[in-house]
N, C-alpha and C positions, 0 to 999 in steps of 0.2 A: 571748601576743600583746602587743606596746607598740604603740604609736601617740606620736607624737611632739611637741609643740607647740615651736618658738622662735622666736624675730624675727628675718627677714633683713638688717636694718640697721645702726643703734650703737646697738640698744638701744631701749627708749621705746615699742617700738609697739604697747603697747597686751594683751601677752599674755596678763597678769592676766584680764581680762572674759574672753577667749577662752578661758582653762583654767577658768574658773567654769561658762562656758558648755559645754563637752562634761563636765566633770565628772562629771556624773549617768550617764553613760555606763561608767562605765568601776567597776573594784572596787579601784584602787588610782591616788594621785596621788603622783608621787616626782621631786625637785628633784633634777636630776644635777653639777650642777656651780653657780660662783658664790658668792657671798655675800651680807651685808647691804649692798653695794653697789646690789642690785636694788632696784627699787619695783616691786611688783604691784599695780594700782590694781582694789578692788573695789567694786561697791556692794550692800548685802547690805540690805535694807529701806530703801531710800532713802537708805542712810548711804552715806559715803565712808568707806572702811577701804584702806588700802596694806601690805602686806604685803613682808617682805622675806626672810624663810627660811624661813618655814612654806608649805608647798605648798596653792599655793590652791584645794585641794579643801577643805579643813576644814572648811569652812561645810558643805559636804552630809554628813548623818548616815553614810550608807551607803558612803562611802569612807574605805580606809584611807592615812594621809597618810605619806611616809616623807622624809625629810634623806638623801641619798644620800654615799657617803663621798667623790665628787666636790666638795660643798659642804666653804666655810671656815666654821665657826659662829663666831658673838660670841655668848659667853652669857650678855650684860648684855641686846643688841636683845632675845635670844630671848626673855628671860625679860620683857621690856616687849611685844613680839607678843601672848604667851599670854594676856599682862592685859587686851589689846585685843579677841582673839579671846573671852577669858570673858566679857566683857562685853556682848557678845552671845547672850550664853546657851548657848556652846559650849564639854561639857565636854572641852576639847585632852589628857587624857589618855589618853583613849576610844580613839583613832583616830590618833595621833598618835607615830610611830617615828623614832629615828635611828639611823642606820647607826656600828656602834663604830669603823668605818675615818678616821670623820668628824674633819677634822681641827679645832682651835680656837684661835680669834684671842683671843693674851694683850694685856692694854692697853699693853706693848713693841712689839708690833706695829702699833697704830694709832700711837703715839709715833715707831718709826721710819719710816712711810708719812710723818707727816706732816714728820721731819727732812731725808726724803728728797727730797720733791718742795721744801721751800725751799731745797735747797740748790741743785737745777738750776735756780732762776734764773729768765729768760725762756723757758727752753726745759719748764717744766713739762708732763706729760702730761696734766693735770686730773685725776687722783688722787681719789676721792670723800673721802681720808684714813679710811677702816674699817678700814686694816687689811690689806686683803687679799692687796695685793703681798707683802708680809714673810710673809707667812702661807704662802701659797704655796709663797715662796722656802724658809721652813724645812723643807717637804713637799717637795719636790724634794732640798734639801742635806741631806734625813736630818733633820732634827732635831725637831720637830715635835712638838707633844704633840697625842693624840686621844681621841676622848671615850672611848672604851671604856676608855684611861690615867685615867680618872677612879674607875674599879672597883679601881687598884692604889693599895695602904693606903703605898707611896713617892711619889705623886705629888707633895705638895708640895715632897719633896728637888728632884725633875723638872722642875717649876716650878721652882723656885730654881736649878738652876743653868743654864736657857737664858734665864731673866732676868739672869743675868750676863752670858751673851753678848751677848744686846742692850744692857746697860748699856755695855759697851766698844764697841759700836760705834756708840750713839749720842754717847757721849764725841769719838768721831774724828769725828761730825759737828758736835760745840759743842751739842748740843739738852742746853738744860739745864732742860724744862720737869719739874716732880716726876709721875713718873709712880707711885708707891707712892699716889698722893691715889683712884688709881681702883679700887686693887686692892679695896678693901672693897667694891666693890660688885661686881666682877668674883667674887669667893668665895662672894657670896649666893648669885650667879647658876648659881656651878659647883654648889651643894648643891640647887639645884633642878631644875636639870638631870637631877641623880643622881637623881631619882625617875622619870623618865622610861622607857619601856620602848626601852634602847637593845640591840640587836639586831646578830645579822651580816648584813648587808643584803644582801651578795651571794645567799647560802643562803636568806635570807627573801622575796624577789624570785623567788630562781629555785623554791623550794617555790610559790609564788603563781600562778606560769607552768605549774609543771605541773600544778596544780589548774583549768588551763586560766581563769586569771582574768585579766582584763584590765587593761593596766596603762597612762595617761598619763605620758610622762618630759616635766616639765616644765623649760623653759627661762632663764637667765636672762642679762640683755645680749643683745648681737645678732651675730649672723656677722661683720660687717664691725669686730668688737672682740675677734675670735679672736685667740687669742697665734700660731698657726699663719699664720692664712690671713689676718686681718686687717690694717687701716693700720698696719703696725708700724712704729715702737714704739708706737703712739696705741692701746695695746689694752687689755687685760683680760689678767688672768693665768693663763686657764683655756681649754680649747676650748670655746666657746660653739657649736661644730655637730654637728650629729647623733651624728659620731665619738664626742665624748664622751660620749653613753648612755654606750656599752657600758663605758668606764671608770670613768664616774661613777656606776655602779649596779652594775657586776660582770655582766651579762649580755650575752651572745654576739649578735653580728652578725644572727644569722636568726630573731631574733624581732620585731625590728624589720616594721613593717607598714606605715604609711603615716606620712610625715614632711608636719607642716601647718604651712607659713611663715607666719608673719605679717609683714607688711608695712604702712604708713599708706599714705596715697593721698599724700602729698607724704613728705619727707624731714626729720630732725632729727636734731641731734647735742649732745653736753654736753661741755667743755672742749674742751684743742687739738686738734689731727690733721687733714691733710686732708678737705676736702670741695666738690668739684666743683659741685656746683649752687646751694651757700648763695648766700641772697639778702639781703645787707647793702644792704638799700636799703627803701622803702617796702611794701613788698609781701612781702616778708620780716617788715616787722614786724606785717604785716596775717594773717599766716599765723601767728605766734607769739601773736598777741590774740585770734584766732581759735580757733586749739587748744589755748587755755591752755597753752603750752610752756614749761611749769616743772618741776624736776624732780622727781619721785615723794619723791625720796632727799635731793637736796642742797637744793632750793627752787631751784637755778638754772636761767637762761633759757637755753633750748634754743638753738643758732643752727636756723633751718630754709631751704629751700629746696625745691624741686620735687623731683619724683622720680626717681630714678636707676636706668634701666633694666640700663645696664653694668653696676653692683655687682649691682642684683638679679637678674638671669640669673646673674653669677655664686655670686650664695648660692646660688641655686638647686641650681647643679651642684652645688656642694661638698658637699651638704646631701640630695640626691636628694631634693629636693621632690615631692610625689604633689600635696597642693592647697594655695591660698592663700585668705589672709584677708586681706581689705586691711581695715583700720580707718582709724577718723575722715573718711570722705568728707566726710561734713554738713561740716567744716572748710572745703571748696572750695566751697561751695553759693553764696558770694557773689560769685565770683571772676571778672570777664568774662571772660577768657582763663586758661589753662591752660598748661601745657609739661612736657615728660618729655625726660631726655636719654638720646639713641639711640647717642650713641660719644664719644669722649674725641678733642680734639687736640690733640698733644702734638708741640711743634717741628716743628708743621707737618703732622704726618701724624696722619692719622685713624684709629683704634681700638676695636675692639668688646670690647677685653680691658682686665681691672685689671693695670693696672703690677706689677710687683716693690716699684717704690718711686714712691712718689704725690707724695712730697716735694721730688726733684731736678728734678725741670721743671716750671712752670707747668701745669695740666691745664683745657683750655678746653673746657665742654659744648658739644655742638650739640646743639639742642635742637629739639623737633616741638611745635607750637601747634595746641591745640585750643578750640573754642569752651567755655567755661565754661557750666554748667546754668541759673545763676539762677533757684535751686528749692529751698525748703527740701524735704530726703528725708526730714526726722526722723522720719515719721509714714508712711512707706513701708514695705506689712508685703511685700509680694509681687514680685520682678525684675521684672516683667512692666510694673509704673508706676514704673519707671524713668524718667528723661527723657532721649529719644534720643542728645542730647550725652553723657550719662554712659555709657549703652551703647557708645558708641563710644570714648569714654576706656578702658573697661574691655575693649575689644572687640581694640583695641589693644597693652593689655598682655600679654592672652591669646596672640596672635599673636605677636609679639617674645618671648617669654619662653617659650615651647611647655609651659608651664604654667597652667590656669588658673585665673582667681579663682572660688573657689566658695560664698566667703560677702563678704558687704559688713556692715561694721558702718557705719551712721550714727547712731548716738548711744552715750553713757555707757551706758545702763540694759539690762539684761539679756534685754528682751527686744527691745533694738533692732539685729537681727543678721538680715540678709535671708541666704536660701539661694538661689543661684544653679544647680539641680539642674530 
């Protein structure tokens, strides 16, 4: 049986606490897709720890954590994660697997990510520059080295000659930054890797399934930055929704059990791309100082705005959401008024669906106001003391979305996660 955790948004919201939080639950936590692009924000003894390719079960003893061969790895972060994780007094050897399908970002691929997005110009995608687009791309065009290529006694030929190919074609971009300055640390990284217990993860997953054990597929980015379904081109280079389990872990469709969105109670995004409800104005900036909207990964300022019903109904479908998690309420607790947007107009005519293309006409929210709580929730263990305005915010979404929330987080800390049951 899986069960599913990802964020219905572009990312950001929040799914780190929420995969700490069901973690204990489960006997296996396994990252399907993504990269060191991700932040998973934990707090593990009062500390703040972000994590970006290690599944953030690690912390609990009793799970086993896997890199699924959906993930791109750097195994320069990886090997700065495990330093962060041991620090903690956890030994990441224990419990800690990747999948040999797994593929690996060379430091030509952060070098052309980042040749790539100066050369577009004004029209930049906001690129986190890791790596990941080229990474991808060489997975897709064949070429690709993978960790398991790390067991073959030719890989440095392997390595040498797809680092030629990136050399010519950073050449055709002018990037004449020395990319050989990284590589020494990049070969540390690949020899300690190598001691790692890397595995066939399809076989090793599906041995775990039929030992009848439980398995969380952990998410990273958001639906609305699918290379499929997402604001394209404003995306991600991997399917960030459900679909991808089954590819980014090798396991079949009917194991899949209940898929848990996560969603924030407002809306945020990082670099370009469309977005409907952003609130470039004072209250915008009151919702970004408010939910510290910085980013996990790059440090940068989130844009934010209200919440967006039309996209999140449609993550939902895409995704066959079973229940939601909205995180960071407490963020709206100051806020006199409120708004969610219930349809897009677009030239005039109203719509309860995402575009094909978000970018050729202006998309103007209509938006539904609701009174604001003016109520700290932080200290709210039970639904029940709620305050009525919130019930009805929430009561709302429930309704429009025919999905519903079933846990509310208001705060950072781990046990601050109301159950809606």
């Amino acid at each position: 049986m899986i069960d599913v955790i990802l964020g219905l948004q572009w990312g950001d919201e929040g799914k780190g606490k929420i995969v700490d939080y069901f973690a204990p639950r489960y006997d296996m936590i396994a990252r399907f897709q993504g990269g060191p692009n991700a932040g998973h924000t934990l707090y593990v003894n009062d500390k703040k720890v972000v994590l970006h390719q290690i599944p953030s079960g690690i912390f609990h003893e009793q799970s086993i954590n896997l890199i699924g061969n959906g993930v791109v790895l750097d195994p320069v972060t990886f090997k700065k994660e495990c330093e962060t994780v041991k620090s903690f007094g956890i030994d990441y050897y224990r419990n800690l697997y990747i999948a040999q399908r797994t593929h690996i970002i060379l430091p030509t691929h952060r070098a052309l990510d980042k040749a790539s997005e100066i050369s577009k110009g004004n029209e930049k995608i906001g690129s986190t520059l890791k790596g990941i687009g080229p990474a991808y791309m060489d997975k897709t065009g064949r070429n690709g080295l993978r960790v398991g290529d790390l067991l073959d006694k030719n890989f440095k030929a392997h390595y040498t000659s797809l680092r030629q190919k990136h050399q010519k074609l950073l050449d055709g971009l002018h990037f004449e930054e020395d990319v050989s300055a990284m590589e020494e640390e990049f070969f540390e990284a690949l020899e300690f890797m190598r001691d790692f217990k890397i595995v066939a993860g399809e076989y090793f997953i599906n041995e775990k399934l039929s030992q009848g054990k439980k398995v969380l597929a952990e998410g990273a980015q958001g639906s609305m930055l699918d290379v499929d379904f997402g604001t394209f081109p404003f995306v991600t280079s991997s399917n960030t929704i459900s679909a991808g389990v089954c590819t980014g872990l090798g396991v079949a469709p009917q194991h899949i059990r209940e898929v848990i969105g996560v969603t924030k109670a407002y809306c945020t995004r990082v670099g370009g791309g469309p977005f409907p409800t952003e609130l470039e104005n004072e209250t915008g900036d009151r919702l970004r100082k408010a939910g510290s909207e910085f980013g996990a990964t790059t440090g940068r300022p989130r844009r934010c705005g209200w919440i967006d019903l039309v996209a999140l109904r449609y993550a939902c479908m895409i995704n066959g959401v079973t229940k939601l998690v909205m995180t960071k309420a407490d963020v709206l607790d100051d806020f006199e008024k409120l708004s969610m947007c219930t349809k897009y107009r677009i030239a005039g005519l109203e719509s309860e669906e995402v575009p094909f293309q978000m970018l050729q006409q202006p998309i103007e929210p209509v938006l539904s106001t609701f009174e604001g709580w003016k109520k700290d929730i932080t200290t709210i263990k039970d639904i029940h003391s709620l305050p009525e305005e919130m019930k009805t915010y929430i009561s709302f979404i429930d309704s429009y979305l025919k999905v519903n929330v079933s846990y509310i987080s208001n705060g950072p800390g781990r046990d601050q996660l109301i159950e809606k049951q």
